[in-house]
N, C-alpha and C positions, 0 to 999 in steps of 0.2 A: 477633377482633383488638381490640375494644374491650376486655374484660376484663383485657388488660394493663394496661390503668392502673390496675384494681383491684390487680392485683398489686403494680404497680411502688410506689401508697401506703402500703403497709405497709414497702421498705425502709428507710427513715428512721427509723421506730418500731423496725426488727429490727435496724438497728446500735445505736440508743440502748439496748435490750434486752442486748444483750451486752458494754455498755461496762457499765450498769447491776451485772450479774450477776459480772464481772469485778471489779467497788468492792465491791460488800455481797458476795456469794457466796451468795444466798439470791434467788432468782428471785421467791418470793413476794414481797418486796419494792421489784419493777420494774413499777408499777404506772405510768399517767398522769401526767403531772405531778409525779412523786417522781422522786430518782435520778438526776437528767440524761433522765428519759422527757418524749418532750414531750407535751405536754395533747392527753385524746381533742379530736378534731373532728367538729362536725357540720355537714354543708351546709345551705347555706338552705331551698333547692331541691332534691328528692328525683330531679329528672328527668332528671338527668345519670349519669357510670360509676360514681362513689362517692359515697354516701350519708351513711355517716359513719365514722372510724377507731377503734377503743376498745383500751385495754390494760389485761390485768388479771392480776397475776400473771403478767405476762410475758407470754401469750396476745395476742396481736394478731389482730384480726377486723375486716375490712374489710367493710361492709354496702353491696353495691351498690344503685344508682337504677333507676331505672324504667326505663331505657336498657339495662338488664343483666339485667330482671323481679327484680329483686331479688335475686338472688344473690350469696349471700357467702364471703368468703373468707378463713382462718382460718390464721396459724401458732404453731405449738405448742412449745415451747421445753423441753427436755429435758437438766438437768445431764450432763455426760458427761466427768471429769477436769475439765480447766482450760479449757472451753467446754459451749457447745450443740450439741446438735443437735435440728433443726429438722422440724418434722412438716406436711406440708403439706394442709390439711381446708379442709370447707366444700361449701353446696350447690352449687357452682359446677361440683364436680364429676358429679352427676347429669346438670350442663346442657352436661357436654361444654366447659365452658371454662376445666377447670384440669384436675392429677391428682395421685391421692390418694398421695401420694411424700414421703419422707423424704431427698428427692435435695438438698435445701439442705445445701451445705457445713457442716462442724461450723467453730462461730468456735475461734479458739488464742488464748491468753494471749500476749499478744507478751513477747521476752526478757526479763528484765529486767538490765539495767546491770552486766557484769560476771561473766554469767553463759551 
């Protein structure tokens, strides 16, 4: 149960990700602090569920604390038409507190105006 918040860290990164991808169209380009991505973070303290968040090419990777033995958790962002789809990695999965699923909804291009 704790590693849900590992999880739940990375939402905020994986909408900013596909608003990101949606403006450029070019994921490489949805990097940290570019794009509307917000800046990685790192904790002070390693001893807690998340350790730190990083985005690189879109890739979001959640580094758990000491709290989780370290285990991290990883999503992987996949052009697919006029969205992503999502690939769900990470040692987390060895340790039985994630799985290795591509079960994230694909995001959609919302309407545009008139059409």
């Amino acid at each position: 149960a704790k590693f849900v918040e590992a999880i739940n860290a990375a939402a905020p990164y994986k909408t900013a990700v596909e608003l990101c991808f949606q403006r450029v169209n070019n994921i490489d380009l949805c990097d940290a602090n570019e794009n509307g991505v917000p800046a990685n973070i790192t904790v002070a303290s390693a001893s807690g569920v998340v350790n730190s968040v990083t985005v690189v090419n879109g890739v979001i990777t959640v580094a758990g604390g000491t709290t989780v033995n370290g285990n991290e958790y990883k999503l992987t962002p996949a052009p697919s038409g006029v969205g992503l789809n999502w690939q769900q990695d990470g040692t987390c999965i060895a340790a039985n507190l994630c799985e290795p699923t591509a079960i994230v909804t694909p995001s959609q291009t919302p309407p545009k105006a008139g059409g």
